[in-house]
VMD Tcl script that draws the C-alpha trace (Angstrom):
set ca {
  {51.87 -237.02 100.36}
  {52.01 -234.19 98.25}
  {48.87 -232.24 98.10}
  {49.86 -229.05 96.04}
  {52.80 -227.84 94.33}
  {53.60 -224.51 94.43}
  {56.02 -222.47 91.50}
  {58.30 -219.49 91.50}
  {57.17 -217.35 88.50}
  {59.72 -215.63 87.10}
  {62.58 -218.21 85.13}
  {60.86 -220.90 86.48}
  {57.31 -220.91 84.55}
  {58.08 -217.69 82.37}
  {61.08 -216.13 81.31}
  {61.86 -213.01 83.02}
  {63.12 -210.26 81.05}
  {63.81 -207.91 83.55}
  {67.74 -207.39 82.35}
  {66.87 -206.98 78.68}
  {64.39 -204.61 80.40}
  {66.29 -202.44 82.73}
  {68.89 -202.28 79.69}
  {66.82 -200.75 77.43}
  {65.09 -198.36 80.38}
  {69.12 -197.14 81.15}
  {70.69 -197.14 77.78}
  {71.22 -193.27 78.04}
  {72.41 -193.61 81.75}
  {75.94 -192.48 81.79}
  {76.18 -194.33 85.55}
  {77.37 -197.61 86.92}
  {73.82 -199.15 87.49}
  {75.30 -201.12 90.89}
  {76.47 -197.98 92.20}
  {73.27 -195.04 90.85}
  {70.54 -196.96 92.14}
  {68.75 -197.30 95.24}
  {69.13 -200.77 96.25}
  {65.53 -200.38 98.75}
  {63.13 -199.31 95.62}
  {62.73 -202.77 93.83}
  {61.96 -204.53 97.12}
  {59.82 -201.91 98.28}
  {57.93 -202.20 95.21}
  {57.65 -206.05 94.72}
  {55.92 -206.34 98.42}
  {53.22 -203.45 97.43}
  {55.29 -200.51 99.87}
  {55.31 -198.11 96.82}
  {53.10 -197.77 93.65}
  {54.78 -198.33 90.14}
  {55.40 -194.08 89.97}
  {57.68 -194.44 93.05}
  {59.53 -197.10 92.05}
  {60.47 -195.20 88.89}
  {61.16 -191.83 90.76}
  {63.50 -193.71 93.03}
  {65.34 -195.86 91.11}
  {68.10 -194.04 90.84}
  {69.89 -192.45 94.24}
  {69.37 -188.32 94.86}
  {73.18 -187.97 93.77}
  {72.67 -189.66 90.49}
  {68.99 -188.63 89.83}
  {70.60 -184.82 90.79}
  {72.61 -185.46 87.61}
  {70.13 -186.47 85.10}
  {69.78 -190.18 85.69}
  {66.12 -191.57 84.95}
  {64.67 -194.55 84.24}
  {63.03 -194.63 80.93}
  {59.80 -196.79 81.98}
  {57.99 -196.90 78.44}
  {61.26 -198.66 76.66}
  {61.20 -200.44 80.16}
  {57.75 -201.90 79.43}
  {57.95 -202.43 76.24}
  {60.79 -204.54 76.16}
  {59.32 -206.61 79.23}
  {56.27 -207.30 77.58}
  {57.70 -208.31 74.48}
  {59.84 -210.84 76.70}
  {57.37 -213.37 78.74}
  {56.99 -216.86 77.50}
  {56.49 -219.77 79.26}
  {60.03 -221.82 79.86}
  {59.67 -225.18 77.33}
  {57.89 -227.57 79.02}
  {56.81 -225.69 82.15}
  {53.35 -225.23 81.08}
  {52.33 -229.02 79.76}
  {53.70 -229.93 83.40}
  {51.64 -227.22 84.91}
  {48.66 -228.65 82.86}
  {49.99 -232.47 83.50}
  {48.86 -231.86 87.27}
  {45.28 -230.91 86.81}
  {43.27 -233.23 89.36}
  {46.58 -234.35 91.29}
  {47.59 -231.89 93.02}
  {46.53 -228.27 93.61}
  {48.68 -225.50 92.02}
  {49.77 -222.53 92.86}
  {51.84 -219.46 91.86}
  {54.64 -218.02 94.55}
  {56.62 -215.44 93.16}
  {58.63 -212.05 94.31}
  {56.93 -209.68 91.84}
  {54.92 -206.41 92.01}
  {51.65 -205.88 91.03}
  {52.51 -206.38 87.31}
  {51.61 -209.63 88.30}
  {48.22 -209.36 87.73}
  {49.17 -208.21 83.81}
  {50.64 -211.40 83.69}
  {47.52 -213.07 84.79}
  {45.57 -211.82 82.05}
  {47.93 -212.27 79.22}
  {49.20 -216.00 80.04}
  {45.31 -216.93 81.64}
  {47.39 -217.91 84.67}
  {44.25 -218.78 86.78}
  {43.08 -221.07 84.37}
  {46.38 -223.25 84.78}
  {46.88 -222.58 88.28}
  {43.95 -223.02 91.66}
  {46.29 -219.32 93.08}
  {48.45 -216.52 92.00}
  {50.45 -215.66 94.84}
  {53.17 -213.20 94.80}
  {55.23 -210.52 96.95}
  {52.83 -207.97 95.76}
  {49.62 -209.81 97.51}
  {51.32 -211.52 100.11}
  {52.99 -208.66 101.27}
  {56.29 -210.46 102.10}
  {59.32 -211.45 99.61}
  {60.83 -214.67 99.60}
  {63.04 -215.63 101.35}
  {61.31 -214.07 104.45}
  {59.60 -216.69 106.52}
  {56.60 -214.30 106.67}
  {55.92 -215.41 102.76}
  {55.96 -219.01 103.42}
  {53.78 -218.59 106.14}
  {51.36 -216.22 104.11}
  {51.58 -218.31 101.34}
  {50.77 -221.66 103.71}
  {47.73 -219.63 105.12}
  {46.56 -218.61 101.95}
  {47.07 -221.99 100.21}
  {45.15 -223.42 103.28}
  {47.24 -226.64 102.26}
  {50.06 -227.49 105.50}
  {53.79 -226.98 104.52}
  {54.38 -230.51 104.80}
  {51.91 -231.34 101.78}
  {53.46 -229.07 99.71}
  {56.31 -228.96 97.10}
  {58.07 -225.68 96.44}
  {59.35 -225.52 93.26}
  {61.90 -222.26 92.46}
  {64.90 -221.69 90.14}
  {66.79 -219.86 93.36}
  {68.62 -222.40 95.76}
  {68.24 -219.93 98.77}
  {64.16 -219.95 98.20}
  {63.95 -223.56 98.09}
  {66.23 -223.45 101.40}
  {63.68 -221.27 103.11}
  {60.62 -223.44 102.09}
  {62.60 -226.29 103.60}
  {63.08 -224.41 106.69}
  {59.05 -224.11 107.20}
  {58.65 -227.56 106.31}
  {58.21 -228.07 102.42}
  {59.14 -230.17 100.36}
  {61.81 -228.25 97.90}
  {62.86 -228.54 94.06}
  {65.52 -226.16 92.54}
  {64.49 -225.76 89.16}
  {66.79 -226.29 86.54}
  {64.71 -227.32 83.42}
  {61.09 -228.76 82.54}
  {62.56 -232.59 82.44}
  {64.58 -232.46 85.94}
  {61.00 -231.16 87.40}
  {59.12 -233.65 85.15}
  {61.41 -236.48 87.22}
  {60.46 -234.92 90.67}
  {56.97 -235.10 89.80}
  {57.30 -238.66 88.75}
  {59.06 -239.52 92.57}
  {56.32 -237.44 94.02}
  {53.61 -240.06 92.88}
  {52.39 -236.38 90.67}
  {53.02 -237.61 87.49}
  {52.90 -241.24 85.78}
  {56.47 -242.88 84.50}
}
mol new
graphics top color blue
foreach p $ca { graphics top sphere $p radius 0.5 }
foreach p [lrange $ca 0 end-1] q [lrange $ca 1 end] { graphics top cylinder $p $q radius 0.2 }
display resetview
């Protein structure tokens, strides 16, 4: 039985703008992005290794930053918080579940998180926020799943692990979830239904 269902964040209860984002941050880049930055700094900084100043410094490798590359974080932000919305549907399913099963929040994201928690009252629709940045551990390392199952204090087998990435839902599986790959408010509405979560 399914005790608590757990969701991926980012295009799988909000929209994620991060590409409109990082386009409008490098628009004056004259650099391949693949090949100028540092492919360590936006891990580093979605597990809480680096503050948000860091992460901007490094973004870019020492060749390319040598030659004038920056990231322009205030078009960067702007642009990303213009962005969020919840995904249609998402959040009347989220809401749907209230007194069936406990809900939580399991995302890869840095401590902009808790931004995100304010502006979409994301602990009023969910019983935990969970992500990289707290649990200090990205999916799909089994160190998140088992943070996440500690911190959840709700066993692996009682959950359902809902994310829009195949390989995530792969690694839940691995520890013992129950997995959905999201594609779209109405296929997760159906699991929910075969779950016993939701009525017909």
């Amino acid at each position: 039985m399914v005790r608590a269902v757990c969701f991926d964040l980012m295009d799988t209860v909000l929209y994620d703008p991060y590409r409109e984002a990082l386009a409008a941050a490098t628009r004056a880049v004259p650099f391949d992005l693949a090949e100028a930055r540092d492919p360590a700094c936006w891990p580093e900084f979605e597990i809480g290794a680096i503050d948000e100043a860091e992460f901007v410094r490094r973004f870019f490798r020492e060749d390319a930053r040598g030659a004038g590359a920056t990231l322009d974080i205030d078009a960067f932000h702007r642009v990303r918080r213009a962005g969020y919305r919840f995904l249609p549907g998402v959040r009347e399913l989220v809401e749907a579940l209230r007194g069936r099963a406990l809900r939580f929040v399991a995302s890869n994201y840095p401590v902009w998180v808790e931004e995100l928690r304010e502006t979409f009252a994301l602990d009023g629709l969910f019983e935990g926020v969970y992500s990289s940045h707290h649990l200090r551990a990205r999916k799909p390392a089994r160190e998140f799943f088992d943070r996440l199952v500690s911190a959840t204090g709700v066993d692996a087998a009682a959950c359902l692990f809902v994310d829009d990435r195949a390989g995530n839902c792969d690694a839940a599986a691995a520890v013992g979830m129950r997995a959905h790959v999201f594609d779209g408010a109405e296929g997760l509405r159906a699991r929910l239904v075969r779950e016993g979560l939701l009525d017909p």
